[in-house]
PyMOL Python script that loads the backbone (N, CA, C, O; Angstrom):
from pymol import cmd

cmd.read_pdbstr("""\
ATOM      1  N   UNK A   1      38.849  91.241  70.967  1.00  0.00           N
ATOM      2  CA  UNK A   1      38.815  89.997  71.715  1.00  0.00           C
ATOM      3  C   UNK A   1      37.551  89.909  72.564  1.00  0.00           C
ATOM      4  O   UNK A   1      36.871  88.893  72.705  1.00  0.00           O
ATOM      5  N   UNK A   2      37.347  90.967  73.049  1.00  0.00           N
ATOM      6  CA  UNK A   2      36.205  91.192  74.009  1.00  0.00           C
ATOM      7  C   UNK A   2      34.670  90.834  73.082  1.00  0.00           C
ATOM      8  O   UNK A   2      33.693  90.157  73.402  1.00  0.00           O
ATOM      9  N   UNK A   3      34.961  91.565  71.911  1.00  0.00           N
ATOM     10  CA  UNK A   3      33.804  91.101  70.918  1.00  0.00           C
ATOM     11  C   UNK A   3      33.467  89.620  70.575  1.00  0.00           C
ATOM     12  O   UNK A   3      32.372  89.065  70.491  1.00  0.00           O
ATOM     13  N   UNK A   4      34.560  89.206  70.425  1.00  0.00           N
ATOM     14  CA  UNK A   4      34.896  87.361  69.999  1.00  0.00           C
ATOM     15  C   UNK A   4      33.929  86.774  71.548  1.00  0.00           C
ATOM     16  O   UNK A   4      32.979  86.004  71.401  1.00  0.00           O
ATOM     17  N   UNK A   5      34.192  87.082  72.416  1.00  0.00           N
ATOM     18  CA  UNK A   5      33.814  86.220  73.665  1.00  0.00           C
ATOM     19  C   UNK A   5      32.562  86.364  73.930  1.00  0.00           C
ATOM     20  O   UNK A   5      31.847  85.428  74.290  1.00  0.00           O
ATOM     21  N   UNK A   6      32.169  87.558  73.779  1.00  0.00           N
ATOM     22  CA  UNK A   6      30.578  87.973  73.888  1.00  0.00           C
ATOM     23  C   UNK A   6      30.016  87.164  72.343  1.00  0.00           C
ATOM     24  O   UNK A   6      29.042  86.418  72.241  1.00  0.00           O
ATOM     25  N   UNK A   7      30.602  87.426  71.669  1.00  0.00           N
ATOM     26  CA  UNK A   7      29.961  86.828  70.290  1.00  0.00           C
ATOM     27  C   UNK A   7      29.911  85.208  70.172  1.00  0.00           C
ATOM     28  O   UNK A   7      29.394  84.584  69.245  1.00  0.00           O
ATOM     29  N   UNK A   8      30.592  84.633  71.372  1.00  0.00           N
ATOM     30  CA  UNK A   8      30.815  83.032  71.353  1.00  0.00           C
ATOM     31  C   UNK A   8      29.194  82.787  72.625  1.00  0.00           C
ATOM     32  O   UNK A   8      28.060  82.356  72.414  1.00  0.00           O
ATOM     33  N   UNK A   9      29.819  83.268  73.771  1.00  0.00           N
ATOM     34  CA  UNK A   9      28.862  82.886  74.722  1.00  0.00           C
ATOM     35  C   UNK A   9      27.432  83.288  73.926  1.00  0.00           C
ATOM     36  O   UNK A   9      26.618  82.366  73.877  1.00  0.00           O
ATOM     37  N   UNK A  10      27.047  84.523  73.317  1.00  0.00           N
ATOM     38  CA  UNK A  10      26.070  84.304  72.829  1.00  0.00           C
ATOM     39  C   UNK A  10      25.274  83.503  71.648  1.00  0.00           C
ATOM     40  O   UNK A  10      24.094  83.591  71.310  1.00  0.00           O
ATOM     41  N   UNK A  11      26.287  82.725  71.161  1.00  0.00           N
ATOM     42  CA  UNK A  11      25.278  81.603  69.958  1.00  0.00           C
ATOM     43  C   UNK A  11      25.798  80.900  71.267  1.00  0.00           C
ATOM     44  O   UNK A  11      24.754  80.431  71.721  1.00  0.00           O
ATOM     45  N   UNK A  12      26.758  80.573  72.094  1.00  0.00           N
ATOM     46  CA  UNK A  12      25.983  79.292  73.275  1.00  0.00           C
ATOM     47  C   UNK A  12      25.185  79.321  73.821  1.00  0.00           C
ATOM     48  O   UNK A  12      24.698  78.262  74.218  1.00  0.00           O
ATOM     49  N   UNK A  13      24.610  80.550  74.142  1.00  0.00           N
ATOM     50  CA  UNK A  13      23.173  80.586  75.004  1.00  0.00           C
ATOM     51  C   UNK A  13      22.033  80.221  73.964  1.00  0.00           C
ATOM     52  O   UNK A  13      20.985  79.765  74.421  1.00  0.00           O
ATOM     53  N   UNK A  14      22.158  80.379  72.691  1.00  0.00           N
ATOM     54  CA  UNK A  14      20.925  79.803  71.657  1.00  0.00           C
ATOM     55  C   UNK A  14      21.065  78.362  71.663  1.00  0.00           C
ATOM     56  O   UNK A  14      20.101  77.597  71.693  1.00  0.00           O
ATOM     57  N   UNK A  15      22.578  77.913  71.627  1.00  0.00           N
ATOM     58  CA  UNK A  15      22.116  76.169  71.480  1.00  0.00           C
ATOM     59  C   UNK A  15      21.467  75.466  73.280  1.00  0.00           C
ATOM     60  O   UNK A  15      21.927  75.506  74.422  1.00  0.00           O
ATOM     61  N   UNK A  16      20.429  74.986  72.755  1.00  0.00           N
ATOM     62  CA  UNK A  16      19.706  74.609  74.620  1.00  0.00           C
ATOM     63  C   UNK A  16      19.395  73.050  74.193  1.00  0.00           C
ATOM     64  O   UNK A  16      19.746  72.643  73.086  1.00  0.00           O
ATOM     65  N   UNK A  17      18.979  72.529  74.770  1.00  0.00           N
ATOM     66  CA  UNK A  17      19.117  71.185  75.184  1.00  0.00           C
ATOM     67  C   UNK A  17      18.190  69.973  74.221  1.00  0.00           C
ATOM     68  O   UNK A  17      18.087  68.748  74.165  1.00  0.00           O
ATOM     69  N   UNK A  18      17.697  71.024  73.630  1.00  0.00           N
ATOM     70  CA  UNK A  18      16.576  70.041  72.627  1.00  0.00           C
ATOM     71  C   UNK A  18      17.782  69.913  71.445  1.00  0.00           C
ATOM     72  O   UNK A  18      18.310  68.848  71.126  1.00  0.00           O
ATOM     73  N   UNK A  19      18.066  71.103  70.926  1.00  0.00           N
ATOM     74  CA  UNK A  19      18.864  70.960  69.668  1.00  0.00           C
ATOM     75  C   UNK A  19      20.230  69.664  70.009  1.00  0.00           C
ATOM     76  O   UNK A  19      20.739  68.922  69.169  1.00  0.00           O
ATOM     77  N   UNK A  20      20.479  69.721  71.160  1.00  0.00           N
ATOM     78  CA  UNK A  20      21.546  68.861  71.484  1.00  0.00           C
ATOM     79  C   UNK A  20      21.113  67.718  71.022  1.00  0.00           C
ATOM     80  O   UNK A  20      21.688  67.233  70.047  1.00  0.00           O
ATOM     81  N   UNK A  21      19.846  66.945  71.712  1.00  0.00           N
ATOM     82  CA  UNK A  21      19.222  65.924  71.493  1.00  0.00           C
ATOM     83  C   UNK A  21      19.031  65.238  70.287  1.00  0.00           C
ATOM     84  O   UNK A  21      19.260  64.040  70.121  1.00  0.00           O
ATOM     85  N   UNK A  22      18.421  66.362  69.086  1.00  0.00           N
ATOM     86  CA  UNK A  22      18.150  66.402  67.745  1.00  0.00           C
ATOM     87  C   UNK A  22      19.299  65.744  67.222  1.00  0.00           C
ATOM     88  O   UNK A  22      19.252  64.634  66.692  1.00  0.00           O
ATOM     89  N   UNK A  23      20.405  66.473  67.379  1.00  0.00           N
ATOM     90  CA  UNK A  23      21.632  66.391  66.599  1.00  0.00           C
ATOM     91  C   UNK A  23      22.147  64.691  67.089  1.00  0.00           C
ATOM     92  O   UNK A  23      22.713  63.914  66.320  1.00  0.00           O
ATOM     93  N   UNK A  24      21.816  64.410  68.422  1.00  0.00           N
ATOM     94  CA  UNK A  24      22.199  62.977  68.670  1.00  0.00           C
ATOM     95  C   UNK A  24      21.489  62.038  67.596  1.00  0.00           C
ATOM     96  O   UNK A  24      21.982  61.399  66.667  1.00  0.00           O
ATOM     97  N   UNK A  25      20.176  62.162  68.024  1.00  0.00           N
ATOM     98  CA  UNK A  25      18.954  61.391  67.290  1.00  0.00           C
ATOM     99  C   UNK A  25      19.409  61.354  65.661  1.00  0.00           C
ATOM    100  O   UNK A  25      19.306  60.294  65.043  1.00  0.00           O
ATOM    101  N   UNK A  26      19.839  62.390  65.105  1.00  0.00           N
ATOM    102  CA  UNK A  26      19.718  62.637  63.646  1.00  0.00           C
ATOM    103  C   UNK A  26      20.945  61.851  63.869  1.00  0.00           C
ATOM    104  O   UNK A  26      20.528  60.717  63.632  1.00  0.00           O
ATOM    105  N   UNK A  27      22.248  61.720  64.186  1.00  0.00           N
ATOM    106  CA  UNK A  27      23.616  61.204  64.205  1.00  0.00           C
ATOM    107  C   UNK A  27      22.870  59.748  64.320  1.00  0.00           C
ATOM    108  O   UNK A  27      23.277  59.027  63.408  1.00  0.00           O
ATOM    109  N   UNK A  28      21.986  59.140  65.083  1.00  0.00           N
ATOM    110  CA  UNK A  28      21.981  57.777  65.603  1.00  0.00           C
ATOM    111  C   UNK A  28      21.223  57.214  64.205  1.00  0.00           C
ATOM    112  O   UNK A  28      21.639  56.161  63.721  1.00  0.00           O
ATOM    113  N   UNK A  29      20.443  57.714  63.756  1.00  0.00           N
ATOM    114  CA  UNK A  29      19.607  57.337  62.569  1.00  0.00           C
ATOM    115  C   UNK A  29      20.320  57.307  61.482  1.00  0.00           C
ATOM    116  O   UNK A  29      20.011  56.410  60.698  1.00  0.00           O
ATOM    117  N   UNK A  30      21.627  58.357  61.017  1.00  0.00           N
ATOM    118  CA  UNK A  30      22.349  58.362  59.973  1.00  0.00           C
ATOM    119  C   UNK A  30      23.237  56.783  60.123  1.00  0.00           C
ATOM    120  O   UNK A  30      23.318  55.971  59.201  1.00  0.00           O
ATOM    121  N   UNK A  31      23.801  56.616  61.392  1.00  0.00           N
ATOM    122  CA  UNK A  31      24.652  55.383  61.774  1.00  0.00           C
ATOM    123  C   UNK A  31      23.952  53.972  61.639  1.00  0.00           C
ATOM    124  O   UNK A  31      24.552  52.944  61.323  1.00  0.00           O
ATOM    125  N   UNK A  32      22.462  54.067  61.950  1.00  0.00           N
ATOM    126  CA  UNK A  32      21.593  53.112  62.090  1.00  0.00           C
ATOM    127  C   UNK A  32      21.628  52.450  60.256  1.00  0.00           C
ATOM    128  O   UNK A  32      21.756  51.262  59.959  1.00  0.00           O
ATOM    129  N   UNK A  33      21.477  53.581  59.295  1.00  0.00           N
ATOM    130  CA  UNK A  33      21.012  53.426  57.943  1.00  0.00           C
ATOM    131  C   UNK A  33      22.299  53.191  57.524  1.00  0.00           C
ATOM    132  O   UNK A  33      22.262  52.050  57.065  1.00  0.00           O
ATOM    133  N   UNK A  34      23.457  53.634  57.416  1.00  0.00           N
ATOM    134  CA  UNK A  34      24.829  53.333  57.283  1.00  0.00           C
ATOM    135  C   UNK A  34      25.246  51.850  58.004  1.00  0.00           C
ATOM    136  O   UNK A  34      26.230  51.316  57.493  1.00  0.00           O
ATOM    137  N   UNK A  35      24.756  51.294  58.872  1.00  0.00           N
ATOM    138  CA  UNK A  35      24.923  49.938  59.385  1.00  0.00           C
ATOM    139  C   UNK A  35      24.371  49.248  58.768  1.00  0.00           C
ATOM    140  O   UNK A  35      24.999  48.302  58.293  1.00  0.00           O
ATOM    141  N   UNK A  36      22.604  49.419  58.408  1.00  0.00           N
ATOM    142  CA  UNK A  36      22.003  48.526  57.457  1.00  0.00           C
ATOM    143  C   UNK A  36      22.159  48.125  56.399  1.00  0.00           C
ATOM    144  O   UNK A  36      21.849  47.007  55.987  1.00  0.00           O
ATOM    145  N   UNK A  37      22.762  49.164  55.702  1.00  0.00           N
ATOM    146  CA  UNK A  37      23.693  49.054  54.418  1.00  0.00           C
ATOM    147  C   UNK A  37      24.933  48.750  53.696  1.00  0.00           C
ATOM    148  O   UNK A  37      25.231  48.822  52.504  1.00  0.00           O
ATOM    149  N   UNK A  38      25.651  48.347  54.874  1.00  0.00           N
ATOM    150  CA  UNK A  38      26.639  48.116  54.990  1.00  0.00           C
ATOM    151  C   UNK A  38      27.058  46.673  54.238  1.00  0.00           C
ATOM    152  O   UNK A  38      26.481  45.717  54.757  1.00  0.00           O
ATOM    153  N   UNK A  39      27.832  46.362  53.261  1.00  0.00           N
ATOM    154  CA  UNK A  39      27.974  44.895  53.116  1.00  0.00           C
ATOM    155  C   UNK A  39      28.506  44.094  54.013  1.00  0.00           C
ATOM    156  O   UNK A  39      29.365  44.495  54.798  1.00  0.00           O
ATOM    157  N   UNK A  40      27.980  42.659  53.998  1.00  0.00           N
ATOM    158  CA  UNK A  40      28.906  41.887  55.115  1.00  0.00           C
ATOM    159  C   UNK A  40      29.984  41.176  54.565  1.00  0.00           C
ATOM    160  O   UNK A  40      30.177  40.946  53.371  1.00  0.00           O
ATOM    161  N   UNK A  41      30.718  40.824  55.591  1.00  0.00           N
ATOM    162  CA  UNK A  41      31.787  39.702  55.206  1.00  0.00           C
ATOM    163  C   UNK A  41      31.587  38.609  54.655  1.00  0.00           C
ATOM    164  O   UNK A  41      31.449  37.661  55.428  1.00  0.00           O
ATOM    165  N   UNK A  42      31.524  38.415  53.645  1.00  0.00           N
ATOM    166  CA  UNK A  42      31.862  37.113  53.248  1.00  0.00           C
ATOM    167  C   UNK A  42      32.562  36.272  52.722  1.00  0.00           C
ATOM    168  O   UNK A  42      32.295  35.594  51.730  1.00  0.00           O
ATOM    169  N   UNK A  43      33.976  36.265  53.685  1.00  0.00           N
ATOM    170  CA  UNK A  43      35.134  35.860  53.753  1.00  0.00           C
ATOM    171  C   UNK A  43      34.902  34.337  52.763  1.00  0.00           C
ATOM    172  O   UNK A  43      33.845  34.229  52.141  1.00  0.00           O
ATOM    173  N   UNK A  44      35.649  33.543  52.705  1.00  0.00           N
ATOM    174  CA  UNK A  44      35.901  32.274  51.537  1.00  0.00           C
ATOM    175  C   UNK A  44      35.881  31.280  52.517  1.00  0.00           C
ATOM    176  O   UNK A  44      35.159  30.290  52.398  1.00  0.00           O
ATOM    177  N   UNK A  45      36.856  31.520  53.791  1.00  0.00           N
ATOM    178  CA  UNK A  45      37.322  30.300  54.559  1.00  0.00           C
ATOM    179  C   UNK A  45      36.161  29.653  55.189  1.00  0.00           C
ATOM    180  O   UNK A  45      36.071  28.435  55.039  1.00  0.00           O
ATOM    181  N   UNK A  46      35.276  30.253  55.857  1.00  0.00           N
ATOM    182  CA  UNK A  46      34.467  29.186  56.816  1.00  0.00           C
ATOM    183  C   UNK A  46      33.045  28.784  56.193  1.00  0.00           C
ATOM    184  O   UNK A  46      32.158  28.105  56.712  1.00  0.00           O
ATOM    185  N   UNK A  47      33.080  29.423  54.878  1.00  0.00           N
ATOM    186  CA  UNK A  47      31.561  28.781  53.986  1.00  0.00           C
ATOM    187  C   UNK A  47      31.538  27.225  54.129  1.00  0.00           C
ATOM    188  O   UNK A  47      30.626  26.572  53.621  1.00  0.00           O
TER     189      UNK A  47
END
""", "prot")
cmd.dss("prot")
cmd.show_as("cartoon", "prot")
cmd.util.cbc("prot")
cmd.orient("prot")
């Protein structure tokens, strides 16, 4: 158990604040291109 906890806190001390960022940025760009692509509605009723 003692191994598990030392073995956790230490890959948390490798993730630091840029990689956080990255992973947002890369998430916002995947959502951005997935929105653009997206088909729209084009429901029947209000044409």
């Amino acid at each position: 158990m003692k191994n598990k906890l030392s073995l956790i806190s230490l890959s948390a001390s490798k993730i630091n604040r840029q990689h956080i960022q990255l992973f947002f940025v890369i998430l916002s760009l995947v959502a951005l291109v997935l929105g653009v692509g997206a088909p729209t509605d084009g429901g029947g009723a209000g044409i």
